[in-house]
C-alpha positions in Angstrom: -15.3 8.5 -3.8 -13.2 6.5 -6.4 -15.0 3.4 -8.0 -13.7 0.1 -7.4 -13.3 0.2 -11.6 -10.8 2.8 -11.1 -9.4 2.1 -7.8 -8.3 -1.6 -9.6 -7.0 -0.2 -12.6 -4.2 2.3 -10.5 -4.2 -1.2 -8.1 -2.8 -3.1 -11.4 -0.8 0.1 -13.0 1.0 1.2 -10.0 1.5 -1.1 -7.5 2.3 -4.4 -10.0 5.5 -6.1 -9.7 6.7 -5.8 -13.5 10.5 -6.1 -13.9 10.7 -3.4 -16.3 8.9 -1.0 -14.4 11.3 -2.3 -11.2 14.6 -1.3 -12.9 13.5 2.2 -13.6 11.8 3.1 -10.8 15.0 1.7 -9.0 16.9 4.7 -11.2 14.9 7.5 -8.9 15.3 6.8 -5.6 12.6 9.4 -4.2 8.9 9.0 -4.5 7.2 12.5 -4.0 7.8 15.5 -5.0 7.3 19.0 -2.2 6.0 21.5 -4.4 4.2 24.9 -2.3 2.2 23.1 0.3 1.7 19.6 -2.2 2.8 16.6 -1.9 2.6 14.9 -5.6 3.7 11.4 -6.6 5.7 10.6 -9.0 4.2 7.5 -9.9 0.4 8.3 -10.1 0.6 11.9 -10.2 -1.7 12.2 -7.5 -1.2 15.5 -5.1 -2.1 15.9 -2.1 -2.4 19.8 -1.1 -2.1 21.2 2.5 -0.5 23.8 4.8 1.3 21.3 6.9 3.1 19.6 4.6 7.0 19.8 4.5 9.9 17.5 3.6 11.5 15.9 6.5 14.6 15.1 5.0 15.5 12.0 6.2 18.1 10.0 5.6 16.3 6.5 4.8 17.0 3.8 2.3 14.8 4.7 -0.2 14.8 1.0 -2.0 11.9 -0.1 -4.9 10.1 -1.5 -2.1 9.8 1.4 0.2 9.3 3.9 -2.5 6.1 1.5 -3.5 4.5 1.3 -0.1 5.2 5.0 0.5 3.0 5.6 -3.1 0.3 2.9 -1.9 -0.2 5.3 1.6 0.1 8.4 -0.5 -2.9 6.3 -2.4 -4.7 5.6 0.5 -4.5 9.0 1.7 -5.9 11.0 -1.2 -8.7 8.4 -2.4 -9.5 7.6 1.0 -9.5 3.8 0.3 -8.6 1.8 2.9 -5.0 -0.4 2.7 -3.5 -3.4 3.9 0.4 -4.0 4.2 1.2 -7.3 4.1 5.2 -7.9 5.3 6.9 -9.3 7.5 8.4 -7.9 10.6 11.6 -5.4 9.5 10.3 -4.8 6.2 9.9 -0.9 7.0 6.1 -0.7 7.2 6.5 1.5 10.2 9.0 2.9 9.4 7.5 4.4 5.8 4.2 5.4 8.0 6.4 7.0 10.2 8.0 9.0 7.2 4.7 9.7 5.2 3.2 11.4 8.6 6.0 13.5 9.0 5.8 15.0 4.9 2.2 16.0 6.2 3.1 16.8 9.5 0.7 14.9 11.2 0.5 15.6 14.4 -0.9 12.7 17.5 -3.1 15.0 19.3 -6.6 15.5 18.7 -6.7 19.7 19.3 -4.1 19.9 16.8 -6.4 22.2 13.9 -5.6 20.1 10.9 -5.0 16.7 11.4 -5.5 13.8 14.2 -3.6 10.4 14.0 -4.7 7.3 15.8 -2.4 4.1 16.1 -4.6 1.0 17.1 -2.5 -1.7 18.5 -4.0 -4.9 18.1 -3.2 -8.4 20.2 -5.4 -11.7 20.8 -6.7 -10.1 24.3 -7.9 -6.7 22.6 -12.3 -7.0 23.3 -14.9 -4.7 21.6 -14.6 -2.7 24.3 -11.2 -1.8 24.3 -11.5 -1.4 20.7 -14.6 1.1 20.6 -15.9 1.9 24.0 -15.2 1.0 28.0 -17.8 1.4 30.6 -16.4 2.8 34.1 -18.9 3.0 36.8 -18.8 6.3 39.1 -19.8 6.8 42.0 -21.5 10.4 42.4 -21.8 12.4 45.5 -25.5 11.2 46.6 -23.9 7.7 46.5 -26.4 6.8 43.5 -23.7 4.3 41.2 -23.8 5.3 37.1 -21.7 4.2 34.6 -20.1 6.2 32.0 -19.0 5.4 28.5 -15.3 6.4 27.9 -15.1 6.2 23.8 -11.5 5.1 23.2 -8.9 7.7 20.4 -10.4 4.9 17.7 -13.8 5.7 18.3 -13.2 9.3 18.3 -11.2 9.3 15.2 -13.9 7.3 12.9 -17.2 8.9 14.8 -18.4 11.9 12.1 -19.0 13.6 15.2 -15.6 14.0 16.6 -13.2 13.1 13.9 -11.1 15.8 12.7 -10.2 16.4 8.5 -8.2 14.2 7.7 -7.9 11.5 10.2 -5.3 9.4 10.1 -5.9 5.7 11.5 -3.5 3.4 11.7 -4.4 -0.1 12.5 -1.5 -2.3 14.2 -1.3 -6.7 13.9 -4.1 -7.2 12.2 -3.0 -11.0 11.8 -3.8 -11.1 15.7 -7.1 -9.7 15.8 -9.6 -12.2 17.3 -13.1 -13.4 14.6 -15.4 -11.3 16.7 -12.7 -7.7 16.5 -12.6 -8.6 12.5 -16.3 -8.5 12.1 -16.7 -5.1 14.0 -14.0 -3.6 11.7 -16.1 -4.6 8.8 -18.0 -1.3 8.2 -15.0 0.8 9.5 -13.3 -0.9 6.2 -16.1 0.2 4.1 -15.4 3.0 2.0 -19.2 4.1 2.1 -18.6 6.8 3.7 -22.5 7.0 4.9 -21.9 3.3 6.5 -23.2 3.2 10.7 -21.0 1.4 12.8 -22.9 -0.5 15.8 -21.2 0.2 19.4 -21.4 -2.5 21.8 -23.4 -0.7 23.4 -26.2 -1.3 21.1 -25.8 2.8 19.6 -24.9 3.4 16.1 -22.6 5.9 14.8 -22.2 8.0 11.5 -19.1 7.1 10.1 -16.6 9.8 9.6 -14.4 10.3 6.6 -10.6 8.7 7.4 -7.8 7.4 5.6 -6.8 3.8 7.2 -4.4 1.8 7.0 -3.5 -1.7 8.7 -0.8 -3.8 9.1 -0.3 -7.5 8.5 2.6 -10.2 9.3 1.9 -13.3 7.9 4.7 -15.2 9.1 3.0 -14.4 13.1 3.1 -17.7 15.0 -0.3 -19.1 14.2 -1.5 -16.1 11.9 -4.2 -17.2 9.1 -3.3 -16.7 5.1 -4.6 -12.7 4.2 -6.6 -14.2 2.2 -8.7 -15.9 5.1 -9.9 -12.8 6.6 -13.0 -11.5 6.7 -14.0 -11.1 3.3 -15.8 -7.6 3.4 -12.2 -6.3 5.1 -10.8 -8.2 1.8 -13.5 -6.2 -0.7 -12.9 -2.9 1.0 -9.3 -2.7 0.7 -6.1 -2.6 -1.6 -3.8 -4.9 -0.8 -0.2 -3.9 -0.8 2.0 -7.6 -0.6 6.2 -6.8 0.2 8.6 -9.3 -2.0 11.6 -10.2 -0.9 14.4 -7.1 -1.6 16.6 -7.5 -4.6 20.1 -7.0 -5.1 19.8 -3.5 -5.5 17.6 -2.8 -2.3 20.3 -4.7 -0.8 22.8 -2.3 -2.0 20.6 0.6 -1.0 19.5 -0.4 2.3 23.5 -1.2 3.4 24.7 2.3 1.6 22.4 3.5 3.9 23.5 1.3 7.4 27.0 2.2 6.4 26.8 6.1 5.7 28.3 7.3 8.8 31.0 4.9 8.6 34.6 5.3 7.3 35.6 1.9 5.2 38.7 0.4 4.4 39.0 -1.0 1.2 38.9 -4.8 2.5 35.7 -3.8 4.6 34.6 -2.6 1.2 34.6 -5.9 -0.2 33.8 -7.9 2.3 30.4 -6.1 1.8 29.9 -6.6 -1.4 30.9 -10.1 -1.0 27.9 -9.7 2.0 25.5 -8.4 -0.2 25.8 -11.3 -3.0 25.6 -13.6 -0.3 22.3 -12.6 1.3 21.0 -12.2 -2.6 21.9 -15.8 -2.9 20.5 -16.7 0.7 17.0 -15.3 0.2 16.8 -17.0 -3.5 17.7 -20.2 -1.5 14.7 -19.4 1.3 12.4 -18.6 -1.7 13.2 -21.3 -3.8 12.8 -24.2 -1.1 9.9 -22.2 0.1 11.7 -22.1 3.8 8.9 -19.2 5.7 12.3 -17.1 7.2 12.8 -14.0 5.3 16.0 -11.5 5.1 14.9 -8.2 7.0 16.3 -4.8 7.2 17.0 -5.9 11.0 18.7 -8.6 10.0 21.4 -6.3 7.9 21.1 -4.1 11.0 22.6 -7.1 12.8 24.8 -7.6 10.6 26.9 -4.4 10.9 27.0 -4.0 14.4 27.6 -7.7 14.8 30.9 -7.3 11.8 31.8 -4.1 13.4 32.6 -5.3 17.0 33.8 -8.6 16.2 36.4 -7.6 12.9 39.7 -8.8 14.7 37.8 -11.8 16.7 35.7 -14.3 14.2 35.7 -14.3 10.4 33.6 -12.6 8.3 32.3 -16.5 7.0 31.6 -17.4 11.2 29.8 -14.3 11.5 27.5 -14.9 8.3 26.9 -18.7 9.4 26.2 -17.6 12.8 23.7 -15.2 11.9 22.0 -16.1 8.3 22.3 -19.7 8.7 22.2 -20.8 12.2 19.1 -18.9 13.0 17.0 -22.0 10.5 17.0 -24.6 13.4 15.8 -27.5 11.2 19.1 -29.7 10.6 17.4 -30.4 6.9 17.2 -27.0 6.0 20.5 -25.7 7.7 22.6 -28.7 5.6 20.8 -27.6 2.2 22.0 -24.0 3.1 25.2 -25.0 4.2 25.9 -26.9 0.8 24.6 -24.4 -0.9 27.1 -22.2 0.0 29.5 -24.6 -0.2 30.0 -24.5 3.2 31.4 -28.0 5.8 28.1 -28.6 7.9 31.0 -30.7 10.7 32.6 -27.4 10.8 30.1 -25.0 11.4 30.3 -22.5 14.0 29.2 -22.5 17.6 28.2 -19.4 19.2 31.3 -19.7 21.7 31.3 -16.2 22.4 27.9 -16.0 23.4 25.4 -13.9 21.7 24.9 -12.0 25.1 28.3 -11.2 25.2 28.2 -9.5 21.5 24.9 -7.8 22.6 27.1 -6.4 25.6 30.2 -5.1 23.4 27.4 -3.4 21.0 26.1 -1.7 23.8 29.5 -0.8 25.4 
């Protein structure tokens, strides 16, 4: 197991946020490279080697951002060291899980002979017991009444007993997990790999070894700081924190919405004119320190939204509606609204109906 002396030092040299470092990296647009049955990053030079692994060939938008978390799983994967992902929703942290367990072909199914995957989805109802282990009483045929332990996919997958190689465990929401289901994750965090983990059911377990990784949204309606947690989660773990994109991710991510599409030349410009306006609008948001960020969903939106409505409302209408609108305090929807030089009087209502443009999308 990697020291924490050497597990801060890659921490600082590959996962830092130096402009420099930003512009190349943006110049190679693919992290890994598929080389007989290895997977090796380009960044660290780390490799990981096995008979699964492929190249799935996707078409994503491989921005700065994306390319970083995908190296900071590829990280977590080969040391075994547990990671955090801290983003908002629709900053692609599914979405690059998604992408690194298809490069290793890992497989959801715990007979599968190389690899087992486990997603944990986490809410303010989940209890220990739904976490680790659910008692079901049974009824057997002298009429006598036991109860028997039904160990959840979790359990399994971190047990030493049952876990597969390479276990994959991904850990869903952490920002909603209750005080008492952060404490029991505090030895799965661990990276002592001899560390017992005590069931509710009074029984300890030898911990197995796993590569996990959770996700966190700060920006959850009433969701703590990440630095509040539990503080041995905090020691255990790198911390991977998404920025806002930057112009070029922009340009990426809708290169990438816009592939399939045939543009004329004022479609052309109206999205570059798009992109240096949502540049602008997420300086603005940073700036005043407003909590709404610029997602991938929201340039999702955007398309669809421009594409059905082209010959009905305005290119201007349609970015008001949807970028400025959505900020609900009058304070911070007049600063915008200046900012883009833009008459707060006249603004936009939603006349048509945001149901309506849902239906045309979906017709």
């Amino acid at each position: 197991m990697y020291s924490k002396i050497i597990i801060f030092y890659f921490y600082k040299r590959f996962f830092s946020e130096d402009e420099n470092e930003k512009k190349k990296d943006c110049e190679n647009m693919f992290p890994f490279e598929f080389d007989n049955n290895t997977l090796i990053s380009k960044y660290t030079g780390l490799s990981i080697t096995s008979p699964q692994i492929r190249d799935p060939k996707e078409e994503l938008a491989f921005t700065y951002l994306f390319n970083r978390m995908l190296d900071a799983i590829h990280f977590a994967y080969k040391t075994k060291y547990p990671l955090i992902i801290e983003s908002p929703t629709g900053f692609g942290k599914k979405t690059s899980i998604e992408y690194f367990k298809k490069c290793l072909n890992l497989i959801e199914d715990n007979n599968n002979e190389y690899d087992f995957v486990v997603h944990v989805p986490l809410s303010n109802s989940t209890t220990i017991e739904d976490l680790f282990c659910k008692v079901k009483p049974i009824t057997k045929e002298n009429g006598d009444l036991v109860f028997e332990e039904i160990p959840s996919n979790f359990l399994k997958a971190i047990n030493k007993e049952t876990c597969k190689n390479n276990t994959f465990v991904v850990i869903e929401n952490l920002e909603q997990a209750s005080k008492t289901i952060l404490e029991s994750l505090i030895p799965v965090f661990n990276n002592n790999s001899d560390e017992q983990i005590l069931l509710p059911n009074g029984k300890e377990i030898n911990k197995g070894e796993f590569t996990l990784i959770a996700t966190y949204d700060p920006n959850f309606k009433n969701s703590s700081a990440l630095n509040s947690l539990i503080k041995g989660i905090l020691d255990s773990s790198i911390i991977f924190t998404l920025s806002d994109f930057h112009k070029k991710d922009y340009e990426i991510i809708c290169k990438n919405i816009f592939r399939k599409e045939i543009l004329d030349e004022d479609f052309k410009n109206e999205i570059s004119q798009f992109i240096d306006d949502i540049v602008k609008l997420s300086n603005i948001l940073y700036k005043q320190q407003i909590k709404e960020r610029i997602t991938i969903n929201d340039l999702r939106k955007f398309y669809y939204f421009r594409k059905e409505t082209i010959n009905i409302i305005d290119y201007q209408s349609i970015f008001k509606l949807l970028f400025i609108q959505r900020f609900i305090g009058i304070i911070n929807m007049k600063l915008i609204l200046n900012e883009f030089k833009f008459n707060y009087h006249d603004r936009i209502c939603p006349i048509y109906g945001l149901n309506l443009i849902l239906n045309l999308i979906k017709n």
